[in-house]
N, C-alpha and C positions, 0 to 999 in steps of 0.2 A: 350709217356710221362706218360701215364697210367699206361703203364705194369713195367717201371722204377719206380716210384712211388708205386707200390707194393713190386716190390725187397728189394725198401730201409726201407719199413715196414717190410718186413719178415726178412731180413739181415743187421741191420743197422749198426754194425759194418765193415762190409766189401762196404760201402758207405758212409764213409767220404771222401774217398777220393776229391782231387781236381779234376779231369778227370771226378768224376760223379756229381760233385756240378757244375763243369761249363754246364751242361746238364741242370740238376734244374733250373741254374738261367736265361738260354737260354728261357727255358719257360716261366719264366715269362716277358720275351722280346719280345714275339710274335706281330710279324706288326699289331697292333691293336689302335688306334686311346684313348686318355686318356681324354675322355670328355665326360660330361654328356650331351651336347649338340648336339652329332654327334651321336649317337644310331640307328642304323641301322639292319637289321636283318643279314646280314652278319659279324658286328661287334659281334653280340653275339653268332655266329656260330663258329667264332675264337676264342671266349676266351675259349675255354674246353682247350688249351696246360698251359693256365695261373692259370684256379684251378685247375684241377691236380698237376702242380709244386707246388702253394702253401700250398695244403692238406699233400703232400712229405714232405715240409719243415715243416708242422705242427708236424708229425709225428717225425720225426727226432729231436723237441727241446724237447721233450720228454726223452730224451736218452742222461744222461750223458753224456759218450763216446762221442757223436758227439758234446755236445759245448765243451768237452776238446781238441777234436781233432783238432776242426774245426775253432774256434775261429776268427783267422782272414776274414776267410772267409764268416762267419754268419754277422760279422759288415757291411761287404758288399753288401751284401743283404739287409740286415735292411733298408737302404734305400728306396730300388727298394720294399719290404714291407707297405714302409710307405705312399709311393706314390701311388702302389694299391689299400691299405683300403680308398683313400679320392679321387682316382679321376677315377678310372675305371669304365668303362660303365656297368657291370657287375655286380647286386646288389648281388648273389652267393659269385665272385672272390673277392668282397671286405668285405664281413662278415668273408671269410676264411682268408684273410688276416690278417683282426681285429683279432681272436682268434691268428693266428702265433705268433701277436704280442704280445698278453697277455703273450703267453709263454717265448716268448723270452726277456719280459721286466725283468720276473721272475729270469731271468738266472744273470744278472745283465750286460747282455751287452749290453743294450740301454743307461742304466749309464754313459757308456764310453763315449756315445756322445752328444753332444752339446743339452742341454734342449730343444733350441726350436725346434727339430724335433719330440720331446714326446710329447711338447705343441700344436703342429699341430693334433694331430692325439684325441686330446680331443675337437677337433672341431667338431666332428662326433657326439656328444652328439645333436648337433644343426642340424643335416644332413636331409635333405627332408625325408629322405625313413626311416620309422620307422623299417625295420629289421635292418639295418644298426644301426639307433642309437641304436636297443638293445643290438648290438655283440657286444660292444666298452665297454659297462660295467666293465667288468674283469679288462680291461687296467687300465680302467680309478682307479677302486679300487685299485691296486697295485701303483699308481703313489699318489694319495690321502692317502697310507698309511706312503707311503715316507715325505710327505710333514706333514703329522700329528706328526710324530718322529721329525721331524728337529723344527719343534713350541714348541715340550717338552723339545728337548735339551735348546732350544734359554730360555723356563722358567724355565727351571733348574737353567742357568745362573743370571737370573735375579728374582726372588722371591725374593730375600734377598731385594732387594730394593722397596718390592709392598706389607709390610706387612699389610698396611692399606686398601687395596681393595680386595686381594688375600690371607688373610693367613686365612680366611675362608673356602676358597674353599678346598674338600677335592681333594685329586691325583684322585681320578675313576673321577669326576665330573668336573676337570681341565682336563682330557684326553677328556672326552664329549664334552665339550666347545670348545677346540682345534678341534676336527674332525669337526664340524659345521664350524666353523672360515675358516679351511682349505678347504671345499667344497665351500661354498661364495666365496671364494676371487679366488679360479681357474674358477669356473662358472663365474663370473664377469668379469673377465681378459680375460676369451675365448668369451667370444661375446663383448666385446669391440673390440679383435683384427680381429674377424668377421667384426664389422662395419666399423675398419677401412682401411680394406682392398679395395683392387682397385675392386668393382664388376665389372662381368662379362670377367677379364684378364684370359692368358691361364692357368695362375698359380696358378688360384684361388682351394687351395684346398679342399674343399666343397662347396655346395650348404646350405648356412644359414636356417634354420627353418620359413615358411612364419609367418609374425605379427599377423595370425589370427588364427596360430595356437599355438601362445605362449610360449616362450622360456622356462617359467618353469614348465611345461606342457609337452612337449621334454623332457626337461633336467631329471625327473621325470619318465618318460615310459624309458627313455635309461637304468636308475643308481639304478632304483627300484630292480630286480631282484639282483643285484651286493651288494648293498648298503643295508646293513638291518636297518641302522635308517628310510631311506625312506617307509620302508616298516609296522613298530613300529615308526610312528609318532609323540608319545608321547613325547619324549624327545627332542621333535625338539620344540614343546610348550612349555616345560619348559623354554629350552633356550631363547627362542625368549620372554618370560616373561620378562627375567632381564632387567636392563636399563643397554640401549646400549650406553646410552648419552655421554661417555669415552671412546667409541671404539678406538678415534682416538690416544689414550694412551695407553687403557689396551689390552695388544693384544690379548684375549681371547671374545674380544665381538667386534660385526658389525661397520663396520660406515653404515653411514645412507644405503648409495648403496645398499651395503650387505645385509640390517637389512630387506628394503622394497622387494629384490629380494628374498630370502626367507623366506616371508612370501607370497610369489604367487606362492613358493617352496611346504609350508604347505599346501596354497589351493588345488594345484594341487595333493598332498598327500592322501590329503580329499575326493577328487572328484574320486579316481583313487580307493580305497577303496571303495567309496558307488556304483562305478560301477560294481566292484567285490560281493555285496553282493546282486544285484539284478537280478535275476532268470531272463531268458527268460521267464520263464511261471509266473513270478509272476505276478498276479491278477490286484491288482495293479496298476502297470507298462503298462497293457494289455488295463487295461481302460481309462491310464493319454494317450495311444497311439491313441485312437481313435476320 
C-alpha cells in the first residue's frame, strides 16, 4: 500500500483509474476494529494499510486531474474519510484523514453531500486528543467561510428593512460581525448535538471534550492556528462590546447562548496568548513555580 501510494504521488495521472482507486479505498477497509474503546497494540500494528491509503488519497486531491477524472469515485470515499477522521483508533490515521478532508472539502465535493455529514466532522473540535482537534482546523475554516457568505447574501437581502439598527455599520465591520456570528452559532450547535447524542453508542462519532477541560478552551487550541481572529483577539472584544440585547432579531449579534459562550471563547483567547509569551526560563514564572 506503501509503494502504491508512491506511484500515485509520482504518476498521478496514470492513477485515476478505477482498478487502482478500488486498491486505495481497500485500504482504508483494513479489518481493524473503529473505536476508541478497543485500542490494542495489534490494532495499531494494522492501521499502517489505512494511513498509507489516506496520505495516497491526500496526495491525489491535490491534482486537478484526479477530481476531474475521478469524481464519482472520490464522493465515495468521502465517506469512509469521514468516518476515519472521528472514530479510528489511530490518532496518525485520523489527523491524515482530517487534512484529506480539508482538501477535499476545497474541491467542492462535500458540497454535494448532505450537510450533516460536514457537521459531524466539526465535532472533532471537541475530540479528547488535542492533535486531532488541531488537524480539523482547515475543515472547519473552509466550512465557516461558507456559512459567513451565505449570512452576507441573507443581509444583502435584507438591509433595506434594518436601516435603523444597521445602516451604520460599514460592509468591512458587517463582514466582522457575520464571521463571529457564524463561529457562535456552529460551535453552539456542535456541542448541543454532542450532548444530545446517545453516549457511549457504537455510532458515537467522537469522544466529546472532558467538563474540565473546557469546551472553549478545545474549541480555541483546535481553530487557533486556522482562524486568525482567534489568534488577533481584539476584534472579538469589539464585537462582544456591542449590545447583544436584539440578537434574537438582528442577525449580526449573539443571543444570549452565543453571547456567554464566547466570551469563555475570549477567555480562552487570553489565556492561550499569556501562555505563549511566557518563557520557560522566565524568572518570574521560575519562582511563582516553587
Amino acid at each position: 500500500m506503501k509503494e502504491l501510494g508512491v506511484w500515485v504521488r509520482k504518476y498521478p495521472d496514470l492513477y485515476t483509474g478505477n482498478s487502482f482507486l478500488q486498491y486505495l479505498s481497500r485500504g482504508t477497509n483494513d479489518p481493524v476494529r473503529l473505536s476508541h474503546y478497543l485500542k490494542n497494540s495489534a490494532d495499531l500494528q494494522n492501521s499502517h494499510a489505512r494511513l498509507e491509503a489516506v496520505k495516497a488519497f491526500a496526495s491525489l486531491l491535490s491534482k486537478d486531474a484526479f477530481i476531474t477524472n475521478a469524481r464519482t469515485n472520490i464522493m465515495r470515499i468521502s465517506s469512509r474519510l469521514i468516518e476515519i477522521s472521528l472514530r479510528d483508533i489511530d490518532t496518525n490515521v485520523r489527523i491524515n484523514a482530517l487534512k484529506a478532508l480539508a482538501l477535499l472539502d476545497k474541491t467542492g465535493v462535500l458540497q454535494d453531500e448532505d450537510d450533516d455529514q460536514r457537521n459531524r466532522v466539526v465535532r472533532v473540535v471537541f475530540d479528547q486528543e488535542p492533535r486531532v482537534r488541531r488537524a480539523v482546523g482547515e475543515f472547519v475554516k473552509g466550512l465557516l467561510a461558507e456559512k459567513v457568505e451565505s449570512l452576507e447574501s441573507t443581509w444583502s437581502a435584507v438591509k433595506g428593512t434594518k436601516k435603523k439598527r444597521g445602516s451604520k455599520i460599514s460592509e468591512k465591520d458587517m463582514r466582522t460581525y457575520l464571521g463571529w456570528k457564524a463561529l457562535a452559532t456552529m460551535l453552539v450547535e456542535t456541542y448541543h448535538e454532542l450532548d444530545s447524542r446517545e453516549v457511549g453508542t457504537s455510532t458515537a462519532p467522537a469522544v466529546p471534550v472532558s467538563v474540565s477541560m473546557g469546551r472553549a478552551t478545545a474549541a480555541v487550541e483546535a481553530l487557533r492556528g486556522s482562524i486568525e481572529g482567534l489568534s488577533d483577539w481584539h476584534e472579538l472584544v469589539d464585537y462582544l462590546l456591542l449590545d447583544h440585547s436584539t440578537g434574537d432579531q438582528d442577525m449580526w449579534l449573539l443571543e444570549d447562548e452565543e453571547e456567554d459562550f464566547m466570551i469563555q471563547v475570549l477567555i480562552a483567547c487570553i489565556r492561550a496568548d499569556a501562555a505563549e509569551d511566557v518563557s520557560p526560563l522566565d524568572p518570574f514564572k521560575l519562582e511563582a513555580d516553587k
